[in-house]
N, CA, C and O atoms as a Tripos MOL2 file, in Angstrom:
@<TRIPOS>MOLECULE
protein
  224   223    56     0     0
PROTEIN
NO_CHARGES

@<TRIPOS>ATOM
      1 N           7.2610    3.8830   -8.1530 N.3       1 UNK1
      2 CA          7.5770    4.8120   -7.0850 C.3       1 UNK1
      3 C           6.7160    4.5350   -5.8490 C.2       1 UNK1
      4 O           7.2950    4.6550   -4.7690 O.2       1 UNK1
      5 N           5.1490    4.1070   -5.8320 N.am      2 UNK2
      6 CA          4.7200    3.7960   -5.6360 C.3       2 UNK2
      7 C           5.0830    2.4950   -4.3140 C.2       2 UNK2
      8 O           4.9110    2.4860   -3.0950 O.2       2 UNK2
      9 N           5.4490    1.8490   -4.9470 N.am      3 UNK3
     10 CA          5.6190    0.3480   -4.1200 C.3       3 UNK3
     11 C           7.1110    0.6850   -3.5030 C.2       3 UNK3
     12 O           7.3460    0.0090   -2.5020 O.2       3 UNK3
     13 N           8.1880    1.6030   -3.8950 N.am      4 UNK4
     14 CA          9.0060    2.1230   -3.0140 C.3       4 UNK4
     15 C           8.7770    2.8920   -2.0150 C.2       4 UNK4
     16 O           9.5460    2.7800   -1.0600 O.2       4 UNK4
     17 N           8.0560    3.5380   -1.9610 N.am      5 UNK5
     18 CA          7.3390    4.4510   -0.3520 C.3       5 UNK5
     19 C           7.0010    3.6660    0.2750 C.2       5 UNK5
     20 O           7.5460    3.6060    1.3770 O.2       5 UNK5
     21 N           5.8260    2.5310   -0.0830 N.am      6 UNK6
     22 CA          5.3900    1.1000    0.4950 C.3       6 UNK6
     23 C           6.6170    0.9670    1.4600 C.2       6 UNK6
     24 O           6.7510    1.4550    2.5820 O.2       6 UNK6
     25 N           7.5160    0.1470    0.7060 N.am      7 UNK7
     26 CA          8.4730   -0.6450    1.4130 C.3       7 UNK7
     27 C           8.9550    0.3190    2.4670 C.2       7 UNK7
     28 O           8.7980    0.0880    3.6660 O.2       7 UNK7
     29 N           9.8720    2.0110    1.7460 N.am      8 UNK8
     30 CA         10.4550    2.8600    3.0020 C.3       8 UNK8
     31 C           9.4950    3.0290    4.2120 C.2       8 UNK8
     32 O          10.1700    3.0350    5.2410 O.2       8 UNK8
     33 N           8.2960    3.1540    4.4430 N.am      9 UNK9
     34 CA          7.3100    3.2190    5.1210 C.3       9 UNK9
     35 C           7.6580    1.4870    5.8570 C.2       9 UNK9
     36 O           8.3140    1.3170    6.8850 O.2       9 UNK9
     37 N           7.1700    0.6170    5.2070 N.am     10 UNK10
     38 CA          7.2230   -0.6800    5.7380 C.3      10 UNK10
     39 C           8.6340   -1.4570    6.5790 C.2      10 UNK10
     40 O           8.6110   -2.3690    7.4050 O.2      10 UNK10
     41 N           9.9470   -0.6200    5.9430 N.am     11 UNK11
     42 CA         11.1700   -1.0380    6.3370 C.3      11 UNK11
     43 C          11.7670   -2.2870    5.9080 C.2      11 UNK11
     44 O          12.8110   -2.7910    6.3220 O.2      11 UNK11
     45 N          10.7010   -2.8670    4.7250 N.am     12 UNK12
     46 CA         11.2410   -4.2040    4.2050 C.3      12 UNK12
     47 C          10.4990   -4.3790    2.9080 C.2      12 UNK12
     48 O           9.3760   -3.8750    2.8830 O.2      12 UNK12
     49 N          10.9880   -5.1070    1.6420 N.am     13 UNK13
     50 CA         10.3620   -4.8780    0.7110 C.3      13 UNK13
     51 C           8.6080   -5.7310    0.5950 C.2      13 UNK13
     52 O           8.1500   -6.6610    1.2590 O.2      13 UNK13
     53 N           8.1240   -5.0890   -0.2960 N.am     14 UNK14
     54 CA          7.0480   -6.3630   -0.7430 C.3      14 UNK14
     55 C           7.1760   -7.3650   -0.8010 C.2      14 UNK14
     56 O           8.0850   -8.0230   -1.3070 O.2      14 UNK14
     57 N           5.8940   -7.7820   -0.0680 N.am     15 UNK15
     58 CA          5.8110   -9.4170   -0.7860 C.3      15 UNK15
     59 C           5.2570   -9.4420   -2.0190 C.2      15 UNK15
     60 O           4.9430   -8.4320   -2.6490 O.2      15 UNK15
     61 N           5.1150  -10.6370   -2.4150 N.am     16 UNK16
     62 CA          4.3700  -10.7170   -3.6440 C.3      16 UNK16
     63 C           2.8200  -10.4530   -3.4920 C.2      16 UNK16
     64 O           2.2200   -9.8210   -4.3610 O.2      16 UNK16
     65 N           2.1880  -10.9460   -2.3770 N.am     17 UNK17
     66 CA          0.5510  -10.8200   -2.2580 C.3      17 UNK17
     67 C           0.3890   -8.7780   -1.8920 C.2      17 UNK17
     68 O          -0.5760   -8.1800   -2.3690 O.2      17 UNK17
     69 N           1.1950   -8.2020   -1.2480 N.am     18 UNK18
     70 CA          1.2360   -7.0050   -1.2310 C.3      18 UNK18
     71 C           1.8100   -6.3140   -1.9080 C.2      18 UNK18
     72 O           2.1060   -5.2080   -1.4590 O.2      18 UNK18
     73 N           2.2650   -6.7290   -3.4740 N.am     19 UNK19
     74 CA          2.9910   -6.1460   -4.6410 C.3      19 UNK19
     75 C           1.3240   -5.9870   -5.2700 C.2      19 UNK19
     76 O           0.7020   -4.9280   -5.3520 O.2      19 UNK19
     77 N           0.9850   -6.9320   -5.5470 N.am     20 UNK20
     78 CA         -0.3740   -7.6620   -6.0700 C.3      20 UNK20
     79 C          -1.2710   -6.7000   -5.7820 C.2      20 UNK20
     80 O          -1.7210   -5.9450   -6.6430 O.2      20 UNK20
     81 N          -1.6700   -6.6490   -4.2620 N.am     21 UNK21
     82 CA         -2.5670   -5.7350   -3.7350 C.3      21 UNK21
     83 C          -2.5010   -4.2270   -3.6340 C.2      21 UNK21
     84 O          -3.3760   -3.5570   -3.0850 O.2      21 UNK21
     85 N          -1.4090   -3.7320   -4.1990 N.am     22 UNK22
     86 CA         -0.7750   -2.5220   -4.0500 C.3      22 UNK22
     87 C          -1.3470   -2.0950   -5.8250 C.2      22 UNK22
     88 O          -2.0110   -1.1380   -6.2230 O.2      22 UNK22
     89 N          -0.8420   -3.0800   -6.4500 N.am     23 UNK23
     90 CA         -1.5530   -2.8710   -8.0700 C.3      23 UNK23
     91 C          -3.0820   -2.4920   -8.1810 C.2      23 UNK23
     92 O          -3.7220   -1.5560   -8.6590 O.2      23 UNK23
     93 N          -3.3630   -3.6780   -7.5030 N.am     24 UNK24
     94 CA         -4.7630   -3.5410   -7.4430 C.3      24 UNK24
     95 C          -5.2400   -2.3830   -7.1840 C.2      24 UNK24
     96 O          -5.6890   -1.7200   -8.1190 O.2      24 UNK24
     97 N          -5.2540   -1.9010   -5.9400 N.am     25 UNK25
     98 CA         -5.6360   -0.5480   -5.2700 C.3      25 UNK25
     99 C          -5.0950    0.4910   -6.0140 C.2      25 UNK25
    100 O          -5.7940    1.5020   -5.9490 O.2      25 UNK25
    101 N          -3.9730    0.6170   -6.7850 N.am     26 UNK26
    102 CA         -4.0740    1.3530   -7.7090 C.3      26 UNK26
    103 C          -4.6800    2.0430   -8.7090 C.2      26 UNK26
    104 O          -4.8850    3.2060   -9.0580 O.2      26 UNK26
    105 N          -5.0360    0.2190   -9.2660 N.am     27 UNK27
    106 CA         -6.2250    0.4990  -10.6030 C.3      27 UNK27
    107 C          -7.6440    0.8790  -10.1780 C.2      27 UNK27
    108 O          -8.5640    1.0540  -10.9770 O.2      27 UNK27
    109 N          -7.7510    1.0030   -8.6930 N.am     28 UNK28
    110 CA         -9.5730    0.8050   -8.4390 C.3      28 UNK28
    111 C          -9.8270    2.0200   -7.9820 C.2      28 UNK28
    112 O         -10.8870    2.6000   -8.2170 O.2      28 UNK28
    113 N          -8.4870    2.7090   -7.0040 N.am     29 UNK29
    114 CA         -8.8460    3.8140   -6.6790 C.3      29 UNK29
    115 C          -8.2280    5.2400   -6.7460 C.2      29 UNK29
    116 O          -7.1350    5.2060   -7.3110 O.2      29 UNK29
    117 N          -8.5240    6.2370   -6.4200 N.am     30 UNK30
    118 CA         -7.8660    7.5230   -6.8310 C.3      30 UNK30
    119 C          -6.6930    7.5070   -6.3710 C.2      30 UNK30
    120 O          -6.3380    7.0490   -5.2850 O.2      30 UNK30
    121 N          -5.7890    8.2070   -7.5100 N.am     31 UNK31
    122 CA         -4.1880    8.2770   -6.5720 C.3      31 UNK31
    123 C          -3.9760    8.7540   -5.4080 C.2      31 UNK31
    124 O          -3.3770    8.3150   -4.4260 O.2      31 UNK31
    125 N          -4.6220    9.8540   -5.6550 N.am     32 UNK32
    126 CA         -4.6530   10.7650   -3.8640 C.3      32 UNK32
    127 C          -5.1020    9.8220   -2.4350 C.2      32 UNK32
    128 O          -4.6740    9.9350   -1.2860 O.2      32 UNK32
    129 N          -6.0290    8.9590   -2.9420 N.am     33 UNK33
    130 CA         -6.0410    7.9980   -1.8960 C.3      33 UNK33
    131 C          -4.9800    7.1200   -1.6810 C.2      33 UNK33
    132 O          -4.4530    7.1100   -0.5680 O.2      33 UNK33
    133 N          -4.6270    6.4680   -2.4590 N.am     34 UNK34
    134 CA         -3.3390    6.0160   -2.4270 C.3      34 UNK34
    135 C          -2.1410    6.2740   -1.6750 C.2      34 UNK34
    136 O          -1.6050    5.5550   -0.8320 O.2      34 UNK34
    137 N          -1.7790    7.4730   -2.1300 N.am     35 UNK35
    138 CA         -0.7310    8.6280   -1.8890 C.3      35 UNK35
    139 C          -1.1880    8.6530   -0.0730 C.2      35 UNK35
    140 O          -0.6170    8.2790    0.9510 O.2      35 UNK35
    141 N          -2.1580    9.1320   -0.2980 N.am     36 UNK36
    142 CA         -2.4860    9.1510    1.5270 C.3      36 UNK36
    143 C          -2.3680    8.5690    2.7020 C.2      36 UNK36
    144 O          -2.1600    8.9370    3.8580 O.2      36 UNK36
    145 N          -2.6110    7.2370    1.9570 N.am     37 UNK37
    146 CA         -2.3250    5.5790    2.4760 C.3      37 UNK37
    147 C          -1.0880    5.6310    2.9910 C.2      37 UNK37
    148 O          -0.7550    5.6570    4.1760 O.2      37 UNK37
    149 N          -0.4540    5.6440    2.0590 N.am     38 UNK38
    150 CA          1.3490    5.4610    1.9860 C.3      38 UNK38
    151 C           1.7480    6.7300    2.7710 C.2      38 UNK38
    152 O           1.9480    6.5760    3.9760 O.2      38 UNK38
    153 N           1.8290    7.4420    2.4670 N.am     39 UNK39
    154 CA          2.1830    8.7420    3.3010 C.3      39 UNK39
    155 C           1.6590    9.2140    4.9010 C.2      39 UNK39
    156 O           2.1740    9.8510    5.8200 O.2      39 UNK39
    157 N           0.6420    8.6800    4.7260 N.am     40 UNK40
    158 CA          0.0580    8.9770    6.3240 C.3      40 UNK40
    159 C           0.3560    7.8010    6.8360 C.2      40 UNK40
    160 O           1.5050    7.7160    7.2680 O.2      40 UNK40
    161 N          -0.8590    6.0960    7.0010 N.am     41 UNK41
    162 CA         -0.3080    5.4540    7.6390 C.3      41 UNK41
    163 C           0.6760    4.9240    8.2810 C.2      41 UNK41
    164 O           1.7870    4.7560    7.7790 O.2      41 UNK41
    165 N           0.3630    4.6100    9.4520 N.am     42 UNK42
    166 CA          1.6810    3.8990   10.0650 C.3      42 UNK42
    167 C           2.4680    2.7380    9.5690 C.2      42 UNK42
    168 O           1.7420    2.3530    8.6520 O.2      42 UNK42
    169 N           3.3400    2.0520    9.5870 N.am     43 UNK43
    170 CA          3.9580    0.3360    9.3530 C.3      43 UNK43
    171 C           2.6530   -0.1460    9.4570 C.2      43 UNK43
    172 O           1.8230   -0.0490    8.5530 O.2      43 UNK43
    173 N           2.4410   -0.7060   10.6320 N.am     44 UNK44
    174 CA          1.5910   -1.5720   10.8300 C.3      44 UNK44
    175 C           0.0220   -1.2230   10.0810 C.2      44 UNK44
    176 O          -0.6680   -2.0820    9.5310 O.2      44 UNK44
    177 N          -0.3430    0.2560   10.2090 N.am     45 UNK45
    178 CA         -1.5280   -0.1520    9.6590 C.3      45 UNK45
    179 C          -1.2950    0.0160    7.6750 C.2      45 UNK45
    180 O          -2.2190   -0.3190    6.9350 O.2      45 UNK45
    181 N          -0.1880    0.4710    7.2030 N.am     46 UNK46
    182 CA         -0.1350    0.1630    5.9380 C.3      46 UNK46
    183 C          -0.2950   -0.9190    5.3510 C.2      46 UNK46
    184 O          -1.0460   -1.0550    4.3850 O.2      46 UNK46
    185 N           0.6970   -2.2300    6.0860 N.am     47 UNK47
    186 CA          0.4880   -3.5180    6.0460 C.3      47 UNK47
    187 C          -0.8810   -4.2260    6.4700 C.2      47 UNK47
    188 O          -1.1680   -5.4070    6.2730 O.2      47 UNK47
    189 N          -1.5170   -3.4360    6.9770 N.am     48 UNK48
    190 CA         -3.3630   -3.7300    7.0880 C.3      48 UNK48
    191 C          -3.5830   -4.1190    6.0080 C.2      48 UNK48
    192 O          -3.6430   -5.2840    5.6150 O.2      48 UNK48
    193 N          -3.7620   -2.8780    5.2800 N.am     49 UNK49
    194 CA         -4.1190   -2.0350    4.5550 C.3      49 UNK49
    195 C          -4.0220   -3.3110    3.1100 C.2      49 UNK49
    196 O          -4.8230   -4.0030    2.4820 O.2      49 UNK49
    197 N          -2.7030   -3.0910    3.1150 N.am     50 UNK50
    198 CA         -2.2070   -3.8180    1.8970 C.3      50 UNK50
    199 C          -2.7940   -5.6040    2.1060 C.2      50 UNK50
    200 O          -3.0350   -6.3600    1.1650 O.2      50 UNK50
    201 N          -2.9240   -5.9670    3.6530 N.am     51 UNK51
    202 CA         -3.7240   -7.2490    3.1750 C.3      51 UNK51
    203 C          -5.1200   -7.6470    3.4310 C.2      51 UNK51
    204 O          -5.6160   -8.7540    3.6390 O.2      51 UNK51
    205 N          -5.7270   -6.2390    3.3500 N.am     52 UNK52
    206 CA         -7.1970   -6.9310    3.3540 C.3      52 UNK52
    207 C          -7.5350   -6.4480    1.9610 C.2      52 UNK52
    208 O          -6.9700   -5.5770    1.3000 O.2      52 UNK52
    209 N          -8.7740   -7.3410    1.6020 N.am     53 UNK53
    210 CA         -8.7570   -7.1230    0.0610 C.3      53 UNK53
    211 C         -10.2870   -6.4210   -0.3480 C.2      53 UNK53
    212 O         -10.9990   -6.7720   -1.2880 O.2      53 UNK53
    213 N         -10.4820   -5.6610    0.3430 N.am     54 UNK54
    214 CA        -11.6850   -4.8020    0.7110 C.3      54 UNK54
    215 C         -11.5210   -3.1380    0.6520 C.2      54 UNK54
    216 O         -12.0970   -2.1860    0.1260 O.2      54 UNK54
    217 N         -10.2080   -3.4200    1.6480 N.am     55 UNK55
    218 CA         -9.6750   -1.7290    1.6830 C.3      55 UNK55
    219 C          -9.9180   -0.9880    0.7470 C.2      55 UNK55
    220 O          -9.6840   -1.2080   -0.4410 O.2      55 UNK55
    221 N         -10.5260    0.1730    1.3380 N.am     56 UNK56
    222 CA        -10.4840    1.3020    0.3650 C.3      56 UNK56
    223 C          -9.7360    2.7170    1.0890 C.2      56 UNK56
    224 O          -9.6130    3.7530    0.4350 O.2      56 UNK56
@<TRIPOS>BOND
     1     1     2 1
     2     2     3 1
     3     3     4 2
     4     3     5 am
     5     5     6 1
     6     6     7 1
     7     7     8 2
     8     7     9 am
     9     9    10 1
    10    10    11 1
    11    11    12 2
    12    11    13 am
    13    13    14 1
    14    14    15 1
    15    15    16 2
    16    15    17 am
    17    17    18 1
    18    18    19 1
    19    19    20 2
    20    19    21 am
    21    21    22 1
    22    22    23 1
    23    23    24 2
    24    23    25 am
    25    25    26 1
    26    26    27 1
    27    27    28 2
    28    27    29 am
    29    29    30 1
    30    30    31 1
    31    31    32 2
    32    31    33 am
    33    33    34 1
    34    34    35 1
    35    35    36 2
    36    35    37 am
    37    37    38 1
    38    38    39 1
    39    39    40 2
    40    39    41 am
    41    41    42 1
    42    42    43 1
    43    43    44 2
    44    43    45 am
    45    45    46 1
    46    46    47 1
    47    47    48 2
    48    47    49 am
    49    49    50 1
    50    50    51 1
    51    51    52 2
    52    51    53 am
    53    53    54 1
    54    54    55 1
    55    55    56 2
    56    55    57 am
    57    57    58 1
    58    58    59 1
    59    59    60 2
    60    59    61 am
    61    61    62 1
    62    62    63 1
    63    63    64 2
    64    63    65 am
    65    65    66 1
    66    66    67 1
    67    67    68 2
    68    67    69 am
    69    69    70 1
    70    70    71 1
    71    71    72 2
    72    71    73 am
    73    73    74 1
    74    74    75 1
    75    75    76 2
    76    75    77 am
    77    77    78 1
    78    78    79 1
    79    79    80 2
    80    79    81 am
    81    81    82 1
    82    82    83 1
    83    83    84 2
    84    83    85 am
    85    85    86 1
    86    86    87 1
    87    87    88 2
    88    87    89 am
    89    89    90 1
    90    90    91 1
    91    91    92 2
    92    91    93 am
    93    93    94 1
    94    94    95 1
    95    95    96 2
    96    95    97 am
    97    97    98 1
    98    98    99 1
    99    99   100 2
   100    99   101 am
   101   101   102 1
   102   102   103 1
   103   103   104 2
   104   103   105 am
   105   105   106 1
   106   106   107 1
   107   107   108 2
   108   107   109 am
   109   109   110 1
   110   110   111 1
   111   111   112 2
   112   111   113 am
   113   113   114 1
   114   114   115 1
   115   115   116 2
   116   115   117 am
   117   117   118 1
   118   118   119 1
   119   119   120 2
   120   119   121 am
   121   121   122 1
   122   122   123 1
   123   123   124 2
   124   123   125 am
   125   125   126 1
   126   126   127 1
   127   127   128 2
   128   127   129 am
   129   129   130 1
   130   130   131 1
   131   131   132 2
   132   131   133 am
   133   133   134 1
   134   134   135 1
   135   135   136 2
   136   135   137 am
   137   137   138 1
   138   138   139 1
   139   139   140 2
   140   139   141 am
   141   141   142 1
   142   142   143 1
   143   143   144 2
   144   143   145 am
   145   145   146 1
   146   146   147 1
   147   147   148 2
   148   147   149 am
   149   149   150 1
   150   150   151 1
   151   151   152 2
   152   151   153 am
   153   153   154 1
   154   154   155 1
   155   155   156 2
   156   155   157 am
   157   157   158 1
   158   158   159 1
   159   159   160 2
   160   159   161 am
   161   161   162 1
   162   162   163 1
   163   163   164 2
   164   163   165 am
   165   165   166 1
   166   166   167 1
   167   167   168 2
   168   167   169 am
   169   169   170 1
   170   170   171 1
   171   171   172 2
   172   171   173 am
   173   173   174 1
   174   174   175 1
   175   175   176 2
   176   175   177 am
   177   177   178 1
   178   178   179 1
   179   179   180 2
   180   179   181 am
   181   181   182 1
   182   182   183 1
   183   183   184 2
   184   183   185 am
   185   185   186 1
   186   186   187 1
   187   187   188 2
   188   187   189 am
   189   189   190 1
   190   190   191 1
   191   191   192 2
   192   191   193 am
   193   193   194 1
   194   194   195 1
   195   195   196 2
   196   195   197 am
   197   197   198 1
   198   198   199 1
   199   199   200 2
   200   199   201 am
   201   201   202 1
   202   202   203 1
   203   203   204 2
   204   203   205 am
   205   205   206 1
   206   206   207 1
   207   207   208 2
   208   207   209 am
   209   209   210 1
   210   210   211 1
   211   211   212 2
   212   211   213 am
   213   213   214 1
   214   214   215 1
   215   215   216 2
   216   215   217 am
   217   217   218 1
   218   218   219 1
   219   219   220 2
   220   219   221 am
   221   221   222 1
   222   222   223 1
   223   223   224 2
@<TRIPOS>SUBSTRUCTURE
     1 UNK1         2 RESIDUE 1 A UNK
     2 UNK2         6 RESIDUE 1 A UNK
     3 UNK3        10 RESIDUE 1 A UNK
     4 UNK4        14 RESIDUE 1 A UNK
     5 UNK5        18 RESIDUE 1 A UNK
     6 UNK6        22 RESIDUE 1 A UNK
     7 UNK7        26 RESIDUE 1 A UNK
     8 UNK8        30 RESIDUE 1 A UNK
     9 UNK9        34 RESIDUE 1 A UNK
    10 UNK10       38 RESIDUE 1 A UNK
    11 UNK11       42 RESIDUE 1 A UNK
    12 UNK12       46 RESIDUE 1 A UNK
    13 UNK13       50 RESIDUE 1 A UNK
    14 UNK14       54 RESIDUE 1 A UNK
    15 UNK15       58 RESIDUE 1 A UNK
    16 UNK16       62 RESIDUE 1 A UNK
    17 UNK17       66 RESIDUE 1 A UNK
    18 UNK18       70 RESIDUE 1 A UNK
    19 UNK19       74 RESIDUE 1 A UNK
    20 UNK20       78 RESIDUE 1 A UNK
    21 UNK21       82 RESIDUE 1 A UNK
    22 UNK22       86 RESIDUE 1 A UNK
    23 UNK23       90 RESIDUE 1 A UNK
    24 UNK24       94 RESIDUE 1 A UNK
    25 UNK25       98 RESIDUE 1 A UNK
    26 UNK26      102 RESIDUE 1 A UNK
    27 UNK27      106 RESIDUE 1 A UNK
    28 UNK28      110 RESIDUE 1 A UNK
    29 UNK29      114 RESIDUE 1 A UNK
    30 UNK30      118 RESIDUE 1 A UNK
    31 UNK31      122 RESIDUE 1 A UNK
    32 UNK32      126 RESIDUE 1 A UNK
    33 UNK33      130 RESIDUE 1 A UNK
    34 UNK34      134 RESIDUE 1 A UNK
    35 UNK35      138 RESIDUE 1 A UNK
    36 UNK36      142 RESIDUE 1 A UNK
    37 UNK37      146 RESIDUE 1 A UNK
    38 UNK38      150 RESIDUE 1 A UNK
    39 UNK39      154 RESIDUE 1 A UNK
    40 UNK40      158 RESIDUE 1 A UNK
    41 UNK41      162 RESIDUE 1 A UNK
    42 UNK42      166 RESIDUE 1 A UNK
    43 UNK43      170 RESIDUE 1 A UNK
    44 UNK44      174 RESIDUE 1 A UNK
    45 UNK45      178 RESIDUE 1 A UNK
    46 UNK46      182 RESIDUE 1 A UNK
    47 UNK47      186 RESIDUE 1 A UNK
    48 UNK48      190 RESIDUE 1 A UNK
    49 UNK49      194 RESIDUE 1 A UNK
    50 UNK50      198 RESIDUE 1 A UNK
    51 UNK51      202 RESIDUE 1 A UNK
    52 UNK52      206 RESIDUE 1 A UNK
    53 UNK53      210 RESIDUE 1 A UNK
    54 UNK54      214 RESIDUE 1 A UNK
    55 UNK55      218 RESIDUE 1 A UNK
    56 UNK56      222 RESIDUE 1 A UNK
């Protein structure tokens, strides 16, 4: 459900390195952060988001 908000938010599906990184950030951090990510950010800064590999 997750990586579908991604994309509606993004307007195009995952890539593979931001399928990847979307897992990741899953397992490391709280859902609510997550959820927040996806729900608040903009396109552009979701796709930040999803490729730096630091983000929290």
């Amino acid at each position: 459900m997750t990586a579908q908000l991604c994309e509606l938010r993004l307007g195009r599906p995952l890539s593979e390195a931001e399928t990847a990184a979307l897992a990741d950030r899953l397992d490391r951090l709280p859902e609510a952060r997550v959820g927040e990510v996806v729900l608040s950010f903009s396109a552009e800064a979701l796709a930040a988001w999803l490729s730096d590999p630091n983000a929290t």
